[in-house]
C-alpha distance (Angstrom), angle and dihedral (degrees) to the residues before:
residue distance angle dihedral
X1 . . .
X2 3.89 . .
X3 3.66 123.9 .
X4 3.71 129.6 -71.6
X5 3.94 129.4 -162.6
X6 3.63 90.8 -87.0
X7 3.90 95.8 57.1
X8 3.97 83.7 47.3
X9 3.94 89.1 53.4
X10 3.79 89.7 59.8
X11 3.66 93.5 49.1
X12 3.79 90.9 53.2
X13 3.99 91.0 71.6
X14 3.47 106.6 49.8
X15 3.40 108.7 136.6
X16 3.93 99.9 159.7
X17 3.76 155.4 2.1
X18 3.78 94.4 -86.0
X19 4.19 85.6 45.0
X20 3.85 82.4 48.2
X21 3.77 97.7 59.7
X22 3.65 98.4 43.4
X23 3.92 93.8 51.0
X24 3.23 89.6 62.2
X25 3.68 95.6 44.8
X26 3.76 84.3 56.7
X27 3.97 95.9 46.5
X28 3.90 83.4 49.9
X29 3.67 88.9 53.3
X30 3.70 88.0 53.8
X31 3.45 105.0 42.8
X32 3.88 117.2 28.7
X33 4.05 113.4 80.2
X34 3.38 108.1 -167.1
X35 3.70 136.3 139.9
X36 3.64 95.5 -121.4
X37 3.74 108.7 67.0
X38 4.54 111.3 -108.8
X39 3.75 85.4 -117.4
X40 4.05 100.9 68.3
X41 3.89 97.0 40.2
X42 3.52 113.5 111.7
X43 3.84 108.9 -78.9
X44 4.28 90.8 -134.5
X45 4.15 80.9 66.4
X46 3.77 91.0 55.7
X47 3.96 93.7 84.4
X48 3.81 99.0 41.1
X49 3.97 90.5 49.7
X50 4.08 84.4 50.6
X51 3.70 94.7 48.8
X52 3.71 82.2 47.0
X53 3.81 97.1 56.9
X54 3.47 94.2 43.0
X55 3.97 94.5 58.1
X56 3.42 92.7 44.1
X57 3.97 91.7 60.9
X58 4.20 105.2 25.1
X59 4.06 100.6 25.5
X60 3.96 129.9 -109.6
X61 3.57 98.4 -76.4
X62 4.09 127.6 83.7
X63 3.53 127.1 170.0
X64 4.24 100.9 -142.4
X65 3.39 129.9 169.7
X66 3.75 115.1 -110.9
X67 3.60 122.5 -162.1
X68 3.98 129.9 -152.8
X69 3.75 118.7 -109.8
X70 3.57 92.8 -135.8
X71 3.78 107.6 44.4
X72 3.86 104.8 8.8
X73 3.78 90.2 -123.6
X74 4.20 100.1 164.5
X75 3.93 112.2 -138.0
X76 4.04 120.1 -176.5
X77 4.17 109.7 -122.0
X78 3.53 127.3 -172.9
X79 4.17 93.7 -127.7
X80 3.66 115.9 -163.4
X81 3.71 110.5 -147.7
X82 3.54 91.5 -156.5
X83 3.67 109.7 49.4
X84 3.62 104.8 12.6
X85 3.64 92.6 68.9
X86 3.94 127.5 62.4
X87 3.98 122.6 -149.2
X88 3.31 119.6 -143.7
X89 4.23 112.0 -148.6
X90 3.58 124.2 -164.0
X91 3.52 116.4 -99.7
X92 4.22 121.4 -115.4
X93 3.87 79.7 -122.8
X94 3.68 100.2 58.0
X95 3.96 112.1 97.0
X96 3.13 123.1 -128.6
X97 2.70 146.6 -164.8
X98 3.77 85.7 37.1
X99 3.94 119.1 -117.8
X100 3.83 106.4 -158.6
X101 3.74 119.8 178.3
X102 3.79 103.5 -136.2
X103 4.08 111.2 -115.2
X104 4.23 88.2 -164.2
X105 3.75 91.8 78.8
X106 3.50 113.6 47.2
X107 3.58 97.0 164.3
X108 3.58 91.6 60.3
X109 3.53 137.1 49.6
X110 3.87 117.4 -117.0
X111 3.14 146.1 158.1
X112 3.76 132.9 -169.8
X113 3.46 121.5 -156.4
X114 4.17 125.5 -150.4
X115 3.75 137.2 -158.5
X116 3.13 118.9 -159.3
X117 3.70 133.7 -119.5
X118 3.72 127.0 -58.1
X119 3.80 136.1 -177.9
X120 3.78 106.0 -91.5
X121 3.81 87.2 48.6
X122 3.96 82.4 68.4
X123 3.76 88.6 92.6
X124 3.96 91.2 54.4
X125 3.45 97.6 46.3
X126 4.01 100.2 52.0
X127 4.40 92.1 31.4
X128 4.18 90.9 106.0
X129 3.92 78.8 -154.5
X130 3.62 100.7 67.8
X131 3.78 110.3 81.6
X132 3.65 127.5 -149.1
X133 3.92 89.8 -91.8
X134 3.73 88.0 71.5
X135 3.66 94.2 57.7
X136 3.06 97.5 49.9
X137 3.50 96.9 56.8
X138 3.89 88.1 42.1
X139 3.66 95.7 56.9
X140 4.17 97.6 39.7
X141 3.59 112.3 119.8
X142 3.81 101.4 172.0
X143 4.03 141.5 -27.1
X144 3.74 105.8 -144.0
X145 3.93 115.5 -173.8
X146 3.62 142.8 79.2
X147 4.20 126.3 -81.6
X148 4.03 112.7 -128.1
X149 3.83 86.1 -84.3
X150 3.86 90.6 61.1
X151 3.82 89.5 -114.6
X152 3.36 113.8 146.3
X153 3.52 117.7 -93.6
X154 4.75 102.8 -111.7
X155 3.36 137.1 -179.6
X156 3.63 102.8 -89.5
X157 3.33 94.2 59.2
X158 4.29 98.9 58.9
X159 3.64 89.3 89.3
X160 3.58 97.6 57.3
X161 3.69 100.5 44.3
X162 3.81 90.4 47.3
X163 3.67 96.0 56.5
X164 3.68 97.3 54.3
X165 3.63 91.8 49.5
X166 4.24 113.0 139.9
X167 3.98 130.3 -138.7
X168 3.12 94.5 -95.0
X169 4.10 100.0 65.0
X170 4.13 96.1 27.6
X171 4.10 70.0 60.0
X172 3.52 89.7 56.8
X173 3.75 95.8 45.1
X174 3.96 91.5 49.9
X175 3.51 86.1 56.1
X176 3.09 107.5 59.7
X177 4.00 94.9 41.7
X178 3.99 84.1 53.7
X179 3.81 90.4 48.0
X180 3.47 95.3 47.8
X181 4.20 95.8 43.4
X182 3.95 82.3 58.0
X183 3.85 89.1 78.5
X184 3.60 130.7 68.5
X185 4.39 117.7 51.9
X186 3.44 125.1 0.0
X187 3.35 107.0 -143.8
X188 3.76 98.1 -156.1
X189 3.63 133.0 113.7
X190 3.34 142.4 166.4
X191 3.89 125.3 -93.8
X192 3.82 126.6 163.9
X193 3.98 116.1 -156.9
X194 3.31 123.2 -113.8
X195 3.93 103.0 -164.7
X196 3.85 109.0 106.3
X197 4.36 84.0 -146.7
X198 3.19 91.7 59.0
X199 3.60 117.4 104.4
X200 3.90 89.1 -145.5
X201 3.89 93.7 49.7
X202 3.85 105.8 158.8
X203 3.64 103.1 -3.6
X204 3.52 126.8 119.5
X205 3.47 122.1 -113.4
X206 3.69 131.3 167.3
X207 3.93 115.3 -116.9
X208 3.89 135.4 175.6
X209 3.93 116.7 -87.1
X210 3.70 99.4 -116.6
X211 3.95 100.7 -121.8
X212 3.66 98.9 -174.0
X213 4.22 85.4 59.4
X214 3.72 85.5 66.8
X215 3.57 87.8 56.9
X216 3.41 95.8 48.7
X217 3.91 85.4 45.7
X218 3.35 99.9 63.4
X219 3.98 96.9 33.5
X220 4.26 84.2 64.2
X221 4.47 88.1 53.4
């Protein structure tokens, strides 16, 4: 559903990126009825359900300012939130969650298997003080095998094999979180320069939709 005056309340004290991400998570909270609970959909569906809400209560059409890769010039650009910006879904090809058959133990044959990404994992994902370790453990859904004593691979015994992972399969696992974050809204639309200095003067380029000027959009209605 669209906004009410309590959703616009939270937007009012934004303050910062980290403020940013959890006003939404509290305008989701609010608005999206679903049987699956806002927090375990995929995390690449939290934008387009945003952009969503936000045309459903203020229109299609923003007028942002867009700035110039190469010299930062701003220009104001009617967006529209609905056209102007391309979703990308997740082909019925794409596997996931990911089966990867651990490289670590090659006397035994394992397999880890990885889900991918959902929205209250946003806060491990952009903490710079979680490590890699972490998300792996986060995003485990099984280990299915046998140990070199063909006992079956239990519980109890994730942790361990996780933390002794080598390059090669934390390689796997950040590929498949990279391949996966490639879906969902692109962000990118066109702009062309209007600064006569500027070495990219009238040609198009493709540059990030600034988010946060939607924000700031609909905190000045």
């Amino acid at each position: 559903r669209r906004m009410t005056t309590i959703e616009e309340g939270y937007i009012k004290n934004i303050f910062s990126q980290k403020d940013m991400f959890d006003v939404i998570n509290k305008i989701f909270n609010n608005c999206i009825r679903s049987n699956i609970e806002y927090q375990n959909l995929a995390l690449i569906d939290k934008i387009p359900l945003f952009i969503k809400i936000i045309t459903l209560t203020y229109g299609d059409k923003f007028k942002l300012s867009v700035k110039c890769k190469e010299c930062e010039e701003g220009k104001t650009k009617e967006i529209d939130l609905n056209n102007d910006i391309t979703i990308k879904y997740v082909p019925t090809s794409f596997k996931y969650p990911r089966s990867i058959k651990l490289q670590t133990y090659k006397n035994m044959d394992i397999t880890a298997i990885f889900r991918a990404p959902i929205i209250k994992d946003e806060s491990l994902l952009f903490n710079k003080e979680k490590g890699l370790t972490e998300e792996i453990h986060s995003f485990i859904v099984d280990i299915q095998g046998y140990d070199e004593n063909n006992n079956l691979i239990t519980a109890d015994m994730h942790r361990e094999l996780l933390n002794n992972l080598n390059h090669a399969d934390r390689q796997e696992f950040r590929k498949f979180i990279k391949e996966f974050s490639e879906f969902g809204t692109d962000l990118q639309i066109k702009h062309k320069c209007q600064s006569k200095e500027c070495k990219l003067y009238e040609k198009e380029q493709n540059v990030d939709l600034p988010l946060e000027e939607v924000f700031i959009t609909v905190f000045n209605l």
